[in-house]
C-alpha positions in Angstrom: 78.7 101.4 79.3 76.5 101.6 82.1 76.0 105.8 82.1 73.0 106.5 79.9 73.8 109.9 79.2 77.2 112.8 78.3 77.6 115.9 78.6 80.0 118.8 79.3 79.9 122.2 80.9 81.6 125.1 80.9 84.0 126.1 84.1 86.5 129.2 84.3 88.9 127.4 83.1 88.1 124.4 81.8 85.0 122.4 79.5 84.6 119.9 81.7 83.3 116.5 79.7 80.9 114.1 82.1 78.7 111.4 81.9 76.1 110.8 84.1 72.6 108.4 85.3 70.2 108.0 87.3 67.2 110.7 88.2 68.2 114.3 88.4 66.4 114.8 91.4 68.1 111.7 93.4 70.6 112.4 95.7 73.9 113.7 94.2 76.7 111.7 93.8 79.8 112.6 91.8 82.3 109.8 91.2 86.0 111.1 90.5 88.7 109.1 88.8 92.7 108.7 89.0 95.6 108.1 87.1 95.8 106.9 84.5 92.3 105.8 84.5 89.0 107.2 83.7 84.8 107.6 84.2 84.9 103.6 83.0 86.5 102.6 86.1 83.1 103.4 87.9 80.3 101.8 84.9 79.2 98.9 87.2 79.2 101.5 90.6 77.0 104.1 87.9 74.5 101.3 87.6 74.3 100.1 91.0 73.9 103.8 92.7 71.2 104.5 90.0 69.3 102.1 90.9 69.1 103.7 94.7 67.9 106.2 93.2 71.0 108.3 93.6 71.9 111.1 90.5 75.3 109.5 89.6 77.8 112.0 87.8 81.8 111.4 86.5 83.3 114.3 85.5 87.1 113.5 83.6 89.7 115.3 85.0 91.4 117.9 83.9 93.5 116.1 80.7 91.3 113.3 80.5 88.7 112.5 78.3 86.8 115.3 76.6 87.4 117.9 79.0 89.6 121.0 77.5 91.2 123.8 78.8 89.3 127.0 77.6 92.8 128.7 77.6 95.6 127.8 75.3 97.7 129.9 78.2 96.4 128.6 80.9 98.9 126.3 83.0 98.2 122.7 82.4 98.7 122.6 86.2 98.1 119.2 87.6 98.7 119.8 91.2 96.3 118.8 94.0 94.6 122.4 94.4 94.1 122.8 90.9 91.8 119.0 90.6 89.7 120.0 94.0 89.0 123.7 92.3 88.3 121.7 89.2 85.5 119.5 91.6 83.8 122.9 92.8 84.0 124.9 89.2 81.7 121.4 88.4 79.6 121.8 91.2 78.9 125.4 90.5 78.6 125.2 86.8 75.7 122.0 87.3 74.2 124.4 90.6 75.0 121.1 92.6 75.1 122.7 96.3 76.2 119.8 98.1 76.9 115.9 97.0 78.3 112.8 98.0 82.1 112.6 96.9 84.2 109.2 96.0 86.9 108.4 94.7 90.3 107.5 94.7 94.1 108.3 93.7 94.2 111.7 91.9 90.4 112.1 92.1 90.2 110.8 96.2 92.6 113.1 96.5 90.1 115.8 95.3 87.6 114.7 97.3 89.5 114.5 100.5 90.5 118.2 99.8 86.4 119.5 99.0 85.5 117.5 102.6 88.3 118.9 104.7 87.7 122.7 103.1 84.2 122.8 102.4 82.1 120.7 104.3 78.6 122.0 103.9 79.2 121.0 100.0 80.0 117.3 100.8 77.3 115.3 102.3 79.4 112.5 102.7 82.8 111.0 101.6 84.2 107.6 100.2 88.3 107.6 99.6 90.0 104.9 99.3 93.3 104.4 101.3 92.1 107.0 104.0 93.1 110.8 103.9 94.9 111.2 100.7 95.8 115.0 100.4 99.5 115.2 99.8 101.8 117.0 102.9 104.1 118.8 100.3 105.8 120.3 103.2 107.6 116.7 103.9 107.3 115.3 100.1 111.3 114.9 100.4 111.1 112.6 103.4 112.0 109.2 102.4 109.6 106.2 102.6 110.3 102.4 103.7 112.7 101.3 101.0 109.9 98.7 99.6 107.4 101.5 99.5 109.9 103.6 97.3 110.6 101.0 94.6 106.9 101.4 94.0 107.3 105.1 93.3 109.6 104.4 90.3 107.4 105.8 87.5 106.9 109.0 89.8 111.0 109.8 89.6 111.0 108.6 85.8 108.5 111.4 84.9 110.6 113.8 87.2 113.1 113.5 84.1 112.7 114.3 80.3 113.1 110.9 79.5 110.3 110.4 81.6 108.0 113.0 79.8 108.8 111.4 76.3 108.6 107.7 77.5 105.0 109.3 78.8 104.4 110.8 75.3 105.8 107.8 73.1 104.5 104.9 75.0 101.5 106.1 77.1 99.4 102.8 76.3 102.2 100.4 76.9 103.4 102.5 80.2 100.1 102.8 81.4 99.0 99.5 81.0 102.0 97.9 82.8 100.8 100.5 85.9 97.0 98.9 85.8 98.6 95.9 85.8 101.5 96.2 88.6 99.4 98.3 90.3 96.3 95.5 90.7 98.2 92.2 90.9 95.7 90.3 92.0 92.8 91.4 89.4 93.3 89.5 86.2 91.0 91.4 84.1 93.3 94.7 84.0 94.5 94.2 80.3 91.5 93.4 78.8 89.9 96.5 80.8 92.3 99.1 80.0 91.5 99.8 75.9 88.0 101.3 77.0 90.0 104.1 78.7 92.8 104.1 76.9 91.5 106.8 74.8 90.7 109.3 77.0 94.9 109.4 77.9 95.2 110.8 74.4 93.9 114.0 75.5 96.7 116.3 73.9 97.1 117.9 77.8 97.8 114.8 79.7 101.3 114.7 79.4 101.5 117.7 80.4 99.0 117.6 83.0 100.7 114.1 84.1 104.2 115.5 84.1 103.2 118.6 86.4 101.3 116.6 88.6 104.5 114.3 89.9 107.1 117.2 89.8 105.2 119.6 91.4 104.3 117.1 94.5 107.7 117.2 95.1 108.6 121.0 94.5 110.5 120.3 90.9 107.9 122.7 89.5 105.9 125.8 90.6 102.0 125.7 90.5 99.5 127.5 88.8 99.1 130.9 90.5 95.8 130.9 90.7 95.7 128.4 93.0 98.3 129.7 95.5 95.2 130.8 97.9 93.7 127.2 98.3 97.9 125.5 98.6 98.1 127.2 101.4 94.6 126.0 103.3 95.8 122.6 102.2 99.0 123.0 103.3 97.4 123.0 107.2 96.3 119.5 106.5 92.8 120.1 107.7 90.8 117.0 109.2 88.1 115.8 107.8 84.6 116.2 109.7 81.9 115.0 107.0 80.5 111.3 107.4 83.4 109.3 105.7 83.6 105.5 104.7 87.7 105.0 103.9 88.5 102.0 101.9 91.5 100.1 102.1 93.0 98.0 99.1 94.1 94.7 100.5 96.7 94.1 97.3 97.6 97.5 96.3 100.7 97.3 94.3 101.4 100.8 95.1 103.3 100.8 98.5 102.5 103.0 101.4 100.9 102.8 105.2 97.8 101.6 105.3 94.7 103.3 105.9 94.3 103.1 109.0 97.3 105.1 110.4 94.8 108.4 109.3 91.8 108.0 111.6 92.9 111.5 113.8 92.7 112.7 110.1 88.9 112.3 110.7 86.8 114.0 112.9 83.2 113.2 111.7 81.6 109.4 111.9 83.8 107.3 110.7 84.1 104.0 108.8 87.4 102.0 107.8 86.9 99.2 105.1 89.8 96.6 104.4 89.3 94.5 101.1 91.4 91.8 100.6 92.6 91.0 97.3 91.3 94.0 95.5 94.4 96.5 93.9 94.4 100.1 93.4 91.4 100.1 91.1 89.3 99.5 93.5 85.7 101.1 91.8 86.6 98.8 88.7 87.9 96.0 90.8 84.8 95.2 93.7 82.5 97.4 92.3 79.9 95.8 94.8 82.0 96.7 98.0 82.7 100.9 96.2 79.1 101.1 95.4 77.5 99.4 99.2 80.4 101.9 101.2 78.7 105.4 98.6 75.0 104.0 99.6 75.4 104.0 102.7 75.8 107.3 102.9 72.8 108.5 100.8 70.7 108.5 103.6 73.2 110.7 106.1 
C-alpha cells in the first residue's frame, strides 16, 4: 500500500473515507476511482506523485470503501451530478481551494464535470478516454453494434435480475469486468481481492444499480442535484490545462479519444497507450503518474 496515511471527513451528505501521502503543503492532487474499482488502483501513481512533492489524496466514492451516507434517507443516487458534488463537498470539507484532478470511468467522469463547471478549482486535469461527461439527452441513441455488445452488464443491471446477480455475485461479476475490460494486462485477477472489499459497502448495489438506469432515464435522480444536471446537461467544454489519455486495449467499446478535442478549449494534450486496458492508473502507472506531473507546475 503505497498511501502512508487514512482518513475520513465529514461532507453534507456523506463521511467520505480517503487515504492520502505525500507533504500537506505540496501541490494538491486528488486521484478519483471508477467502477468497480477503488483508491488501490492508484498505490504505485500515490508513490510516484509523492515523491514530486505533490500532496496526493483518494477519496472512495460514494458506495465504496469506507465512505457512508450520513442519511439513512438520503437517495443512494449514483448519477454523474451527485459524484462531481461529492468531489467538491471533499474539497470544501479538507479547505482544498483548487487541485489537480485525475481519473477515470465514474471518477474521470467527475473530474471532467469540476473542470468544465468550476475551473478556478481545478489547476489542471488528467481523464482518460477524453471528455467523459455523459450527454443524457441522446443516452437512447444506439452505438456501433461492436461497441454495444460491450455494454452488456449496463442492460443487465437495467433489470432485477441484474440488481441480484450484482448482490449475489459481486466478486465473481466484477472480476470477470477487470478482466474483459483489460485483456491485455495479465495481472487483473491477482489484483482485484485488494479492492474487492471496498464493493461490499452495503450502498453499492444500490449506488451501482442507480448509476446505469438513471444514465439512460430508467430512474429519476436525487433532487438535490437537479440544479448542477441541468449545467451539465449544456455539455460545457473544458478550458483548464488537460492531458487526455487514451487506452490502446480497452475492452469497453466506444470512439476514441480523440473525436473530443472541440470538447477542450484550454492547452491541450492527447496520450495513446498501447496495450494498456481500462485500468489504466493500475495498469501503466508510470505513463498516469508522468501525464498528472506534468501538470504540477501549470
Amino acid at each position: 500500500m503505497a498511501f502512508s496515511s487514512s482518513g475520513q471527513v465529514a461532507t453534507p451528505v456523506l463521511d467520505i473515507a480517503y487515504e492520502y501521502a505525500g507533504d500537506p503543503d505540496g501541490t494538491p492532487v486528488i486521484l478519483l476511482h471508477g467502477f468497480p474499482y477503488d483508491v488501490r488502483a492508484f498505490d504505485d501513481v500515490a508513490s510516484g506523485l509523492a515523491d514530486r512533492g505533490a500532496y496526493v489524496l483518494a477519496p472512495y466514492l460514494r458506495g465504496f470503501g469506507a465512505t457512508r451516507f450520513r442519511d439513512g434517507t438520503t437517495v443512494r443516487s449514483g448519477q454523474q451530478a451527485a459524484l462531481a458534488q461529492d468531489l467538491f463537498d471533499f474539497m470544501d470539507a479538507l479547505d482544498i481551494e483548487s487541485a489537480v484532478l485525475a481519473g477515470y470511468d465514474w471518477g474521470g467522469r467527475a473530474a471532467c464535470i469540476a473542470a468544465a463547471l468550476r475551473p478556478e478549482r481545478v489547476r489542471g486535469l488528467v481523464t482518460v478516454d477524453g471528455y467523459n461527461i455523459q450527454d443524457l439527452a441522446h443516452a437512447g441513441e444506439p452505438s456501433a453494434p461492436e461497441w454495444e455488445r460491450t455494454y452488456w452488464y449496463q442492460y443487465y443491471f437495467h433489470s432485477e435480475r441484474g440488481r441480484l446477480g450484482l448482490e449475489r455475485n459481486r466478486d465473481d461479476l466484477c472480476e470477470l469486468l477487470w478482466r474483459t475490460w483489460s485483456p491485455t494486462w495479465a495481472g487483473a485477477s491477482a489484483a482485484f481481492p485488494a479492492s474487492s472489499p471496498s464493493l461490499h459497502n452495503p450502498d453499492f448495489v444500490d449506488v451501482v444499480i442507480h448509476s446505469y438506469r438513471h444514465r439512460f432515464g430508467l430512474t429519476e435522480g436525487d433532487p438535490r442535484y437537479q440544479g448542477l444536471e441541468d449545467l451539465i446537461a449544456a455539455q460545457p467544454p473544458i478550458a483548464v490545462p488537460t492531458v487526455v489519455l487514451e487506452s490502446g486495449d480497452d475492452g469497453v467499446g466506444g470512439p476514441s479519444a480523440a473525436e473530443d478535442r472541440d470538447c477542450f478549449t484550454g492547452p491541450y494534450e492527447h496520450r495513446l497507450l498501447p496495450g494498456v486496458g481500462h485500468n489504466v492508473p493500475q495498469e501503466a502507472p508510470g505513463a498516469f503518474t508522468d501525464a498528472v506531473a506534468s501538470l504540477l507546475t501549470r
